[in-house]
LOLUMFI-774314 format. One record per residue (C-alpha): residue in one letter; residue number from 1; y, z, x. Coordinates in Angstrom, 2 decimals, always signed. Last residue first. Example, Ala and Ser with C-alpha at 12.3 -4.5 7.8 and 13.67 -1.06 7.14 Angstrom:
BEGIN
 type seq   north      up    east
    s   2   -1.06   +7.14  +13.67
    a   1   -4.50   +7.80  +12.30
This chain:
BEGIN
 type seq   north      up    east
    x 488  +20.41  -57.38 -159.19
    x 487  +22.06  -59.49 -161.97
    x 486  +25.20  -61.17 -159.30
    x 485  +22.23  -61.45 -157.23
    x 484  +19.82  -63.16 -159.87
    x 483  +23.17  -65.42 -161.22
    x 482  +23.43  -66.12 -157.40
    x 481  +20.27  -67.41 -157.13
    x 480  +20.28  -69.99 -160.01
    x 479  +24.00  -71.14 -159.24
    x 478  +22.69  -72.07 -154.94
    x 477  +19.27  -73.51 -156.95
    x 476  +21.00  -75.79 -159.22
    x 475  +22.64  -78.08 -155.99
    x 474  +21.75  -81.24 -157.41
    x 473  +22.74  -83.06 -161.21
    x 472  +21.00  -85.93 -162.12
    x 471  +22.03  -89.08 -160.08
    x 470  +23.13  -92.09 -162.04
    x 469  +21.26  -95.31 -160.97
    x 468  +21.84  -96.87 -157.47
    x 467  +20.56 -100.43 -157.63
    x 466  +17.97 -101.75 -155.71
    x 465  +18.89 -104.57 -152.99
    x 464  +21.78 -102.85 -151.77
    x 463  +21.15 -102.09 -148.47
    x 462  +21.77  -98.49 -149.11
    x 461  +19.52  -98.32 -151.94
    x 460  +16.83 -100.71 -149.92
    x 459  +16.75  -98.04 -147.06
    x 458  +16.83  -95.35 -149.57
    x 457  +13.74  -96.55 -151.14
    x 456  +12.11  -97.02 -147.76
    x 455  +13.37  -93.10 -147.78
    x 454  +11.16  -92.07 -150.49
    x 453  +13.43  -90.84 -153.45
    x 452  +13.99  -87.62 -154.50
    x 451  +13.18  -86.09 -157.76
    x 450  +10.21  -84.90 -156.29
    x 449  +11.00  -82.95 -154.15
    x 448  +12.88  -80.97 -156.77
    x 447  +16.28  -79.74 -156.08
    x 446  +17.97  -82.82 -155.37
    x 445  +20.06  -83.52 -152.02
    x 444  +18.67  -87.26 -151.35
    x 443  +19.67  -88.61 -155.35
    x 442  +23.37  -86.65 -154.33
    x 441  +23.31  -88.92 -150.88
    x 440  +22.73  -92.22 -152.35
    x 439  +25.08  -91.56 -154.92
    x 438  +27.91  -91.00 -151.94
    x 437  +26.57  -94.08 -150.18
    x 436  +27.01  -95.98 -153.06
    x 435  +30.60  -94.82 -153.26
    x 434  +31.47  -95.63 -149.41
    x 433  +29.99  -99.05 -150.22
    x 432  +31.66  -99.98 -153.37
    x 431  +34.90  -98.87 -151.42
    x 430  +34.41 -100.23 -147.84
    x 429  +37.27 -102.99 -148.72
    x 428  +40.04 -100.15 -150.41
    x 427  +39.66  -98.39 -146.76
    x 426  +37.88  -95.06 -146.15
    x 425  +40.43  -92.42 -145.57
    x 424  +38.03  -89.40 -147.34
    x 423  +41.39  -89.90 -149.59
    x 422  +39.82  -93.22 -150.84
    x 421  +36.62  -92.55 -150.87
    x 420  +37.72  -89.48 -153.39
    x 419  +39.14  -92.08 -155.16
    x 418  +36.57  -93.79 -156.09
    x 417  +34.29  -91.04 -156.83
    x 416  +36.96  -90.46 -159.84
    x 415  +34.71  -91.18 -162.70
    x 414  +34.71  -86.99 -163.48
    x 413  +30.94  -86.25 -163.00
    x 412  +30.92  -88.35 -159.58
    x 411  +34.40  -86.25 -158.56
    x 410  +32.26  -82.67 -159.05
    x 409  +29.39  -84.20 -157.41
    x 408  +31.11  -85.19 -154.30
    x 407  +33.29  -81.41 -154.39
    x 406  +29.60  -80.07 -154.51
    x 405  +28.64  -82.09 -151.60
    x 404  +32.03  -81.19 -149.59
    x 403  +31.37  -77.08 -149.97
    x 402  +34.58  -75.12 -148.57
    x 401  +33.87  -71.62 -149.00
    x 400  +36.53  -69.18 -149.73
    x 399  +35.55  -65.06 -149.35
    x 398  +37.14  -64.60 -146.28
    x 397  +38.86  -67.89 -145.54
    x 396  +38.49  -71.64 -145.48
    x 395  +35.14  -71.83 -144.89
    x 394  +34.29  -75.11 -143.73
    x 393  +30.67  -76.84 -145.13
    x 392  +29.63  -80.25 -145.21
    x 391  +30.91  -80.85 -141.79
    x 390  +33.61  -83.88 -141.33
    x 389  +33.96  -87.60 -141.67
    x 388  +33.78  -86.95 -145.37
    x 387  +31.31  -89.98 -146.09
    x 386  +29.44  -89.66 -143.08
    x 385  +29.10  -85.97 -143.53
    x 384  +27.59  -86.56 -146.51
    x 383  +25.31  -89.03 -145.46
    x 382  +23.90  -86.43 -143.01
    x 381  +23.26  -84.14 -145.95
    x 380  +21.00  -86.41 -147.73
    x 379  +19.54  -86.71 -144.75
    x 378  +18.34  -83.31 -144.72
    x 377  +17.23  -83.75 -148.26
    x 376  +14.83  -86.65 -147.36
    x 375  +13.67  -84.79 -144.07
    x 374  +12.15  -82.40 -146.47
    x 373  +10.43  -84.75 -148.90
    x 372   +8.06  -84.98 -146.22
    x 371   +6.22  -82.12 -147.55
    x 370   +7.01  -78.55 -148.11
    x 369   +5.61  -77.47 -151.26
    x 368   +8.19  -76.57 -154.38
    x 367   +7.46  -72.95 -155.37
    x 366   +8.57  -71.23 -152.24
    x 365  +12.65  -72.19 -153.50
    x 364  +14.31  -70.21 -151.24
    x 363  +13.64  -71.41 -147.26
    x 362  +11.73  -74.03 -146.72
    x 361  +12.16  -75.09 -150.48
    x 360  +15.40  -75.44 -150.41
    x 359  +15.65  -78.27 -147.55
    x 358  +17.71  -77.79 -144.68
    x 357  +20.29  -79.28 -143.36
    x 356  +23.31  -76.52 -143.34
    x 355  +20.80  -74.05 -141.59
    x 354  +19.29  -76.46 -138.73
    x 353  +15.20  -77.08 -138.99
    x 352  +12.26  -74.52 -139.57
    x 351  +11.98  -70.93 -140.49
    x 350   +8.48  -69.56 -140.34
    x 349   +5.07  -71.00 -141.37
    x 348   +4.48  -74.13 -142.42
    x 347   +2.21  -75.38 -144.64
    x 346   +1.91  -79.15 -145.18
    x 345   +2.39  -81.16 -148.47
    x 344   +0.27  -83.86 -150.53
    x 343   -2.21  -84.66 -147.90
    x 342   -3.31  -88.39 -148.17
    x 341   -0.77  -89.45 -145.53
    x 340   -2.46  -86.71 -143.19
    x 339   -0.64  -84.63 -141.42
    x 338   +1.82  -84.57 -137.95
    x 337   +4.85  -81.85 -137.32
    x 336   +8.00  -82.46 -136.11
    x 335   +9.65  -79.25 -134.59
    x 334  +10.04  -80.47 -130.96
    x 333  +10.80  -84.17 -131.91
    x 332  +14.19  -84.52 -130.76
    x 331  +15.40  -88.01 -131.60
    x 330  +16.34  -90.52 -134.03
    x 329  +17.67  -93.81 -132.88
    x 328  +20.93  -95.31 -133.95
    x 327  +22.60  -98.43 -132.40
    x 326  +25.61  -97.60 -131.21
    x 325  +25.77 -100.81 -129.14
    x 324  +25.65  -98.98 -125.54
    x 323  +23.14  -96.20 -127.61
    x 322  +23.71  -94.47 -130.26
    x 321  +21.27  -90.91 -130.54
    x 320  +20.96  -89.17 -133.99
    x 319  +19.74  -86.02 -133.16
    x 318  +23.09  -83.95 -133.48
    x 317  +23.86  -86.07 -136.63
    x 316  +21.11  -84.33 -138.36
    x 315  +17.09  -84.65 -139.07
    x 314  +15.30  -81.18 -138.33
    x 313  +12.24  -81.01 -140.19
    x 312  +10.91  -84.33 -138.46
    x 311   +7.96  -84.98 -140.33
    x 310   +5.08  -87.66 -139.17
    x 309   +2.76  -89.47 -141.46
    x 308   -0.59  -90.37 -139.45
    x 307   -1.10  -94.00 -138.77
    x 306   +2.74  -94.84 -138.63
    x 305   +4.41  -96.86 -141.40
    x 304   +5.37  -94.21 -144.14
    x 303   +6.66  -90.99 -142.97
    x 302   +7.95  -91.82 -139.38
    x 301   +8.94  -95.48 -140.19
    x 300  +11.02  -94.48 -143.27
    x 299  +12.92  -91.75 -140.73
    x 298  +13.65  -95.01 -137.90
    x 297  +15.04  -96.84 -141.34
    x 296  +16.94  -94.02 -142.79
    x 295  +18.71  -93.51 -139.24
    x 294  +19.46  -97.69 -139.16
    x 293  +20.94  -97.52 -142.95
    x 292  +23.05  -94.53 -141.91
    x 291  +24.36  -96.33 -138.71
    x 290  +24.89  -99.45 -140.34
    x 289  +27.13  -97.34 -142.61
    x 288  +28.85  -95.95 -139.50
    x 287  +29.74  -99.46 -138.25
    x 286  +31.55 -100.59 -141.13
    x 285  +33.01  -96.78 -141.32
    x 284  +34.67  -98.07 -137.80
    x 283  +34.21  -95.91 -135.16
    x 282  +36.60  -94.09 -132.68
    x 281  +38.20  -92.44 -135.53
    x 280  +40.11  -89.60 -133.42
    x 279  +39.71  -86.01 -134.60
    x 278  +36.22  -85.75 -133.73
    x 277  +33.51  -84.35 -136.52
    x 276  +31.52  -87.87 -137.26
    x 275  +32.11  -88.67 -133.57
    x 274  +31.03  -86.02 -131.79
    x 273  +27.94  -85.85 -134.70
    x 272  +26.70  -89.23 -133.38
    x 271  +25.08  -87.94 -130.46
    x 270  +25.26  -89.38 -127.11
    x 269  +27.18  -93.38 -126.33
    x 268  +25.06  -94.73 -123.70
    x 267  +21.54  -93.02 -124.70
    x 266  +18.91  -92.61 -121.87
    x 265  +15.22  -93.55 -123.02
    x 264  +13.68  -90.18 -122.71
    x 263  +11.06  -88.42 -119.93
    x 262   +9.71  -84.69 -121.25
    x 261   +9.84  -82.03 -119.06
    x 260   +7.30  -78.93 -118.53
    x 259   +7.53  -77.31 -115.08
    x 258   +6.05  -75.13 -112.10
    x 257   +2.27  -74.79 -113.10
    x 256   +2.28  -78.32 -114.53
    x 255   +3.43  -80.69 -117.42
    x 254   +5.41  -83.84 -116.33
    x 253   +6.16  -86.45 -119.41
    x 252   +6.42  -89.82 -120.15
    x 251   +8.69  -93.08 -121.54
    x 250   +9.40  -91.22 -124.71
    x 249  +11.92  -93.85 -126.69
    x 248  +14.51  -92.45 -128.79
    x 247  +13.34  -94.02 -133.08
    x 246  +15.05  -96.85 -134.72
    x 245  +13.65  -99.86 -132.60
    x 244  +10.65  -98.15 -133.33
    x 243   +7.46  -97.59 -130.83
    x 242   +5.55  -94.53 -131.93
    x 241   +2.82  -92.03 -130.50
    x 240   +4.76  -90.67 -128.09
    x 239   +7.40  -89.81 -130.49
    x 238   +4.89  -87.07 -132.27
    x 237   +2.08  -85.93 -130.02
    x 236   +4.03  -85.91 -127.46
    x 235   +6.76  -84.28 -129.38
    x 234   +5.11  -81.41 -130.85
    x 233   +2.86  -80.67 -127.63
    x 232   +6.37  -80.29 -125.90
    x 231   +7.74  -77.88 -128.78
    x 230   +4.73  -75.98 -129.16
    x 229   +4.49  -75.21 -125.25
    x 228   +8.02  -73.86 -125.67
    x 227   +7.31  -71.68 -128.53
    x 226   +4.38  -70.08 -126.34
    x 225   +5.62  -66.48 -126.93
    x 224   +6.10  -66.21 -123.28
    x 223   +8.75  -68.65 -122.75
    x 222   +9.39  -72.04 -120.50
    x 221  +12.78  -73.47 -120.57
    x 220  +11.71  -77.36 -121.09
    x 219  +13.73  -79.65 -118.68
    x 218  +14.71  -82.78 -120.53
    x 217  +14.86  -85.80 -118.40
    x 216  +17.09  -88.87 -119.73
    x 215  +16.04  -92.33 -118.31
    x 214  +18.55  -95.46 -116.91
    x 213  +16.41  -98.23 -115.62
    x 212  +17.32  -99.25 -112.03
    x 211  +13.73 -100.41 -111.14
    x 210  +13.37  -96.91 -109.15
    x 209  +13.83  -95.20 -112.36
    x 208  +17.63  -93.12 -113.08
    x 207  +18.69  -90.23 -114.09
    x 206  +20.30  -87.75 -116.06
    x 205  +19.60  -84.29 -117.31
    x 204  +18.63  -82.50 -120.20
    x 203  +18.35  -78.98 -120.37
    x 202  +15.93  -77.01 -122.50
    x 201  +14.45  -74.76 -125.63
    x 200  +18.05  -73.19 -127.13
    x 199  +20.26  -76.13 -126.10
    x 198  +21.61  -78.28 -123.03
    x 197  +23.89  -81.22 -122.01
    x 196  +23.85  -84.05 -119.87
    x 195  +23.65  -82.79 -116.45
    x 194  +24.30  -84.80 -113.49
    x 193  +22.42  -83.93 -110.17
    x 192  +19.25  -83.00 -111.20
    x 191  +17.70  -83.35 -107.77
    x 190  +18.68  -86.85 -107.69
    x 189  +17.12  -87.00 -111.19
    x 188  +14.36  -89.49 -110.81
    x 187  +13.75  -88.11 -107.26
    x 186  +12.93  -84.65 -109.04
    x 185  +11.33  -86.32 -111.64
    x 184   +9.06  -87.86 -109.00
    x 183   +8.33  -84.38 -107.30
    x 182   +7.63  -82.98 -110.50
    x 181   +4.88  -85.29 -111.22
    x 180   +4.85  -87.81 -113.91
    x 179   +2.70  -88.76 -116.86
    x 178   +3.49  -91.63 -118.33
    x 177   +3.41  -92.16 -122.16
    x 176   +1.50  -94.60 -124.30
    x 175   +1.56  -98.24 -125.47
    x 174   +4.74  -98.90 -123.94
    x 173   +2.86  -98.75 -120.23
    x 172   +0.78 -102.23 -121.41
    x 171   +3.30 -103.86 -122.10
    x 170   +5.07 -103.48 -118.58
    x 169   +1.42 -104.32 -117.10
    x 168   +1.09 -107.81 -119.22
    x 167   +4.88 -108.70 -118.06
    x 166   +3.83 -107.75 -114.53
    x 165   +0.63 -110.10 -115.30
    x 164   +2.55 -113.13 -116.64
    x 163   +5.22 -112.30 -113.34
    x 162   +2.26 -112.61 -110.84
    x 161   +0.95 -116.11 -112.14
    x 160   -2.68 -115.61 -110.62
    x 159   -3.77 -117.49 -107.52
    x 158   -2.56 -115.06 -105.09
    x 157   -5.39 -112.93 -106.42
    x 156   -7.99 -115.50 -105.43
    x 155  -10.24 -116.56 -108.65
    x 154  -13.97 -116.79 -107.50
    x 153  -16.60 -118.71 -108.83
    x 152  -19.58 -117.78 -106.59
    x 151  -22.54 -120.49 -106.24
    x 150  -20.29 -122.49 -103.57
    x 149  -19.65 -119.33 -101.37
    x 148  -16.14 -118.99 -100.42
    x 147  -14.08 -120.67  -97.17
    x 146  -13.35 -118.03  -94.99
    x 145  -10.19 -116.96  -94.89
    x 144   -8.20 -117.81  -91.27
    x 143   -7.61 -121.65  -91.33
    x 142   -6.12 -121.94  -94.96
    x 141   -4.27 -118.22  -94.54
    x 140   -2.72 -119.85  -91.17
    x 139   -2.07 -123.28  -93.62
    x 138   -0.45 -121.26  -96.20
    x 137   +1.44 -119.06  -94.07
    x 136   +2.73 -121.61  -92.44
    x 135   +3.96 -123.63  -95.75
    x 134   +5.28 -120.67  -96.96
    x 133   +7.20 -120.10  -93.87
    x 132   +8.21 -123.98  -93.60
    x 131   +9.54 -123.58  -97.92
    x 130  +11.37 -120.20  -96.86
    x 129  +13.23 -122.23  -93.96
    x 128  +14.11 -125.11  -95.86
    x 127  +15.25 -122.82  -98.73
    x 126  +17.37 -120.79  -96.20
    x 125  +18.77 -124.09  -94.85
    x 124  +19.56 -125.26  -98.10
    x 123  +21.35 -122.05  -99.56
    x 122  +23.08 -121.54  -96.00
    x 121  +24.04 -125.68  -96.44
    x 120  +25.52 -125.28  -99.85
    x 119  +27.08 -122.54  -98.92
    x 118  +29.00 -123.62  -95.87
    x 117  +30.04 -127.13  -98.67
    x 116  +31.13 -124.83 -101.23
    x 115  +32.99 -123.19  -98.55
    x 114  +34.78 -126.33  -97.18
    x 113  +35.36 -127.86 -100.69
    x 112  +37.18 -124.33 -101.50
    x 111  +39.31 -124.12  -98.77
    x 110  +39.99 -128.45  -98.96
    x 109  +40.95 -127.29 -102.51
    x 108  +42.90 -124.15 -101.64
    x 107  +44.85 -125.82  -98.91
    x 106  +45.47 -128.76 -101.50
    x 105  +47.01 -126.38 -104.20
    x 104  +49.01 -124.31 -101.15
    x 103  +50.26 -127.73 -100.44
    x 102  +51.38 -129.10 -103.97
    x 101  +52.81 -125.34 -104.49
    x 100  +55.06 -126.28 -101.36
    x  99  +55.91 -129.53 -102.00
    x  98  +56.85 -128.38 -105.63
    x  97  +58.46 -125.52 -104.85
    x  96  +60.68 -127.95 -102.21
    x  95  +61.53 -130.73 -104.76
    x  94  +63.24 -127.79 -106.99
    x  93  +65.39 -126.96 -104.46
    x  92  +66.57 -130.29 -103.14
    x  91  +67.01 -131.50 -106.36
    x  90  +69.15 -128.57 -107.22
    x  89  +70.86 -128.69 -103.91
    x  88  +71.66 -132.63 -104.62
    x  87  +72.48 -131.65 -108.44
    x  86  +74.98 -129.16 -107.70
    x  85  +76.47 -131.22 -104.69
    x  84  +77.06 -134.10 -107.22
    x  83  +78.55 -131.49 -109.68
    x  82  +81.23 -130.40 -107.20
    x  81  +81.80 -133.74 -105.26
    x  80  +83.12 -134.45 -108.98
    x  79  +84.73 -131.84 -110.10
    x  78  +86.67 -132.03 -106.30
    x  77  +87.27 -135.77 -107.52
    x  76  +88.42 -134.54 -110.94
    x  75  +90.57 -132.11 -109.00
    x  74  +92.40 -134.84 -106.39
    x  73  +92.91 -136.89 -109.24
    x  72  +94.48 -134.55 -111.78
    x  71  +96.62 -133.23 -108.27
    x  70  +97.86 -137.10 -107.28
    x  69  +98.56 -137.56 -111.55
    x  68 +100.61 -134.60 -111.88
    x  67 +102.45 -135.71 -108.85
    x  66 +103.15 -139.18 -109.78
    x  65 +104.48 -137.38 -113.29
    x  64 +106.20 -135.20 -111.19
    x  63 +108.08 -137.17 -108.87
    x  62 +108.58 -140.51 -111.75
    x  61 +110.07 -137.10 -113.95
    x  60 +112.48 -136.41 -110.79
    x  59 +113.25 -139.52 -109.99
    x  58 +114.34 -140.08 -114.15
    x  57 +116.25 -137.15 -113.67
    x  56 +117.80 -138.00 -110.82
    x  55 +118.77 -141.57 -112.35
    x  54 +120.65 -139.62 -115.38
    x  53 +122.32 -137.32 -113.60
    x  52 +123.36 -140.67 -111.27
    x  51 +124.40 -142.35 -114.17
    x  50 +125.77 -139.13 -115.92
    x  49 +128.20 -138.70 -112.31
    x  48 +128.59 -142.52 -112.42
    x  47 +130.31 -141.63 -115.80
    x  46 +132.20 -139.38 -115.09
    x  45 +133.34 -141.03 -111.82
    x  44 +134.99 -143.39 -114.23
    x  43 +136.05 -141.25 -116.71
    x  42 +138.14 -139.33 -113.43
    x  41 +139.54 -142.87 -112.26
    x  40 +140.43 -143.79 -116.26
    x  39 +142.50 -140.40 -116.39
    x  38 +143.98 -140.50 -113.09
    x  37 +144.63 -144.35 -113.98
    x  36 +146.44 -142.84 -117.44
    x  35 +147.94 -140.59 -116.01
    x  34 +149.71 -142.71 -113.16
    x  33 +151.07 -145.20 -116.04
    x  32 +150.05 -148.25 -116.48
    x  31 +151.77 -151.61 -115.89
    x  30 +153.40 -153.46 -118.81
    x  29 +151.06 -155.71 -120.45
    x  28 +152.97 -158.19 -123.13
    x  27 +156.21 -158.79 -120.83
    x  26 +153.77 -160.08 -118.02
    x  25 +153.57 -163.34 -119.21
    x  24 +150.53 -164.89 -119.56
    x  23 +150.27 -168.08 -116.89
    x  22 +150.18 -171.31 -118.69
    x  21 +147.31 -173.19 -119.54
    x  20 +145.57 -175.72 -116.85
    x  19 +145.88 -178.92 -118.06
    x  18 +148.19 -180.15 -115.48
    x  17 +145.93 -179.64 -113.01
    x  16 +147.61 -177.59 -109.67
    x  15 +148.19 -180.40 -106.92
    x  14 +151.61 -180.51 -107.68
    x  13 +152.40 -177.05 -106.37
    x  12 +156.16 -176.54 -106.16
    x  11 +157.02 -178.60 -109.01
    x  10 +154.04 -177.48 -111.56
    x   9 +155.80 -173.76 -110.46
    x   8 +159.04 -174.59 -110.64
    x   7 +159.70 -172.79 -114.09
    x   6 +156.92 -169.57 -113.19
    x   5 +158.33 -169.33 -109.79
    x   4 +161.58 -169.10 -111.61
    x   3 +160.25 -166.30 -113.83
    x   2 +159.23 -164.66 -111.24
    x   1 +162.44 -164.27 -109.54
């Protein structure tokens, strides 16, 4: 049947091109079998099943990778409001300070221009006002006084510059001591409220002028065999005399039926001996070698500049006195003594001066005469104790004596003085000094008067503007009289 419609087919539809080809026959494709289209339907939805896998996944990825984006945004813009609103409230913050300290600044400025300007017009108006009094009492003085007598040349008292004559008075007063009653030192001292210390002849108290100048008032004990008397007439005579930036001032005394006191410059800083023998360094050895030059220059003044030679017989750190620069000044005159410069040595009878300071011959070697020589030795010993820092003498134990000056000696002979400084704690700078000072001290401490040097010679040793020679040998009298014990 289909092949016939195949024959007849240019027949049956003549309006079919004759050029087209032939239709295939069906011989060469025979139709497939139901397998085969299960087979091909099933690959079929196979593969739409991968092609829409495929699609989903690619939805998916497009979903996340749009939401990755949305959420990167969305957090750099939070980042970003963030910071912003960091920068606003620290702006805000640090513009507000500033506002505020640029206020307070201007309040305090206007403050201060307002009270500058108050003051200015107080200190005007009061100068206005003193200026019209003067000026009145000028004119009322004018119209009152009577005018003077033409042949008299007289000077009115107003007339005379008062501070050149308060200046001339306040000279005048240094030349010599004021005496004072006991009802004055009474008000001086507040009724001797604050006590400064005390000793075997008084007690020193503290007070105070009525022109704020700060005295010390030393109470006398009064005794029956007159050593008290001796003591005040000893330094009256003595430090009243004298005027030396070196030496405790005596601005006056009080001597009556009730009292005997003596008036003294008062001293900031004490004695130097609580420092010398503390256990805390509160000065410098700089300082305590200016000390030791100032002390030998106050002594120099006593036995060579005044009008009649002056001996302390009791120089040590006790009475040295430092005042608010620790300046030294020598003090406590009660067993000085006066003589002539032309009088080779003084008698003295009884036991003068501090054991520890004193000079041989006052009380062993009676054939050297007791002159000024004295003090000489006595400071001597004071250097010492500068050197060490601590009392010449310690004893250690029952029979063991402790003797720094001898140990000095004893370290000159070997070279080592050096090192002795050293271990005395003064510092490798202070050296030369320390050492000098040690010479210094053995040339004071020598047996013979003689032998050692006047103290402007000590001053200039010190200083260094004479050189310090080898010292001969001290201390022979302490080996001579115990050989004539140990013989006895």
């Amino acid at each position: 049947m289909s092949r016939e419609i195949i024959a007849l087919g240019p027949r049956v539809s003549p309006e079919i091109p004759p050029t087209l080809p032939p239709m295939i026959s069906t011989d060469y494709f025979p139709p497939p079998s139901p397998s085969r289209v299960i087979w091909a339907y099933l690959a079929g939805i196979a593969v739409g099943l991968v092609v829409l896998v495929i699609i989903v996944k690619i939805f998916v990825t497009c979903v996340k990778t749009t939401t990755r984006a949305i959420v990167s945004y969305l957090q750099a813009s939070v980042a970003i409001s963030s910071t912003c609103a960091k920068m606003i409230t620290r702006a805000i913050v640090s513009y507000l300070p500033a506002s505020v300290a640029l206020s307070l600044t201007c309040a305090k400025m206007i403050t201060r221009t307002i009270v500058s300007y108050l003051q200015a017009s107080v200190a005007i108006s009061l100068t206005c006002a003193k200026m019209t009094t003067r000026a009145i009492v000028s004119y009322l003085q004018a119209r009152v006084a009577p005018p003077p007598p033409p042949t008299l040349n007289e000077v009115r008292v107003w007339d005379i510059d008062v501070p050149t004559m308060e200046r001339f008075l306040e000279e005048l007063a240094k030349e010599k001591p004021v005496r004072y009653t006991a009802e004055q030192l009474c008000s001086f001292t507040s009724n001797y409220a604050t006590k400064l210390g005390s000793g075997g002849f008084g007690t020193v108290y503290k007070g105070k002028f009525p022109n704020g100048v700060k005295i010390a008032v030393k109470v006398i004990n009064r005794s029956s065999d007159r050593a008290a008397e001796q003591q005040f007439m000893a330094e009256v005579s003595t430090i009243g005399r004298t005027y030396h930036i070196n030496l405790v001032r005596l601005y006056g005394f009080c001597y009556d039926h009730i009292m005997s006191a003596l008036v003294y410059e008062y001293m900031e800083n004490g004695s130097l001996d609580k420092y010398l023998f503390s256990d805390t360094q509160v000065i410098e050895w700089e300082k305590l070698h200016e000390i030791a030059i100032g002390t030998a220059k106050g002594i120099a003044y006593l036995h060579e500049e005044c009008q009649q030679r002056i001996i302390h017989y009791d120089i040590k750190p006790g009475n040295v006195l430092l005042d608010a620069n620790f300046s030294p000044k020598v003090a406590d005159f009660g067993l000085a003594k006066l003589c002539s410069r032309n009088n080779t040595h003084v008698s003295s009878a009884g036991y003068r001066g501090t054991p520890g300071y004193l000079a041989p011959e006052l009380f062993l070697l009676k054939n050297y005469p007791s002159t000024h020589k004295c003090d000489v030795y006595s400071f001597g010993m004071l250097l010492f104790e500068i050197v060490g820092r601590k009392r010449n003498t310690i004893i250690a134990g029952t029979d063991s004596i402790d003797f720094f000056p001898e140990h000095v000696w004893d370290e000159f002979e070997k070279g080592e003085l050096g090192a002795m400084t050293l271990s005395c704690g003064i510092e490798e700078n202070n050296r030369e000094k320390a050492e000098k000072m040690a010479m210094v001290a053995l040339w004071c401490v020598q047996d013979s008067p003689k032998e050692r040097p006047l103290m402007s010679v000590v001053v200039k040793m010190l200083e260094g503007e004479v050189e310090v020679k080898a010292p001969p040998k001290p201390f022979r009298y302490m080996y001579a009289s115990s050989e004539g014990s140990n013989t006895h």
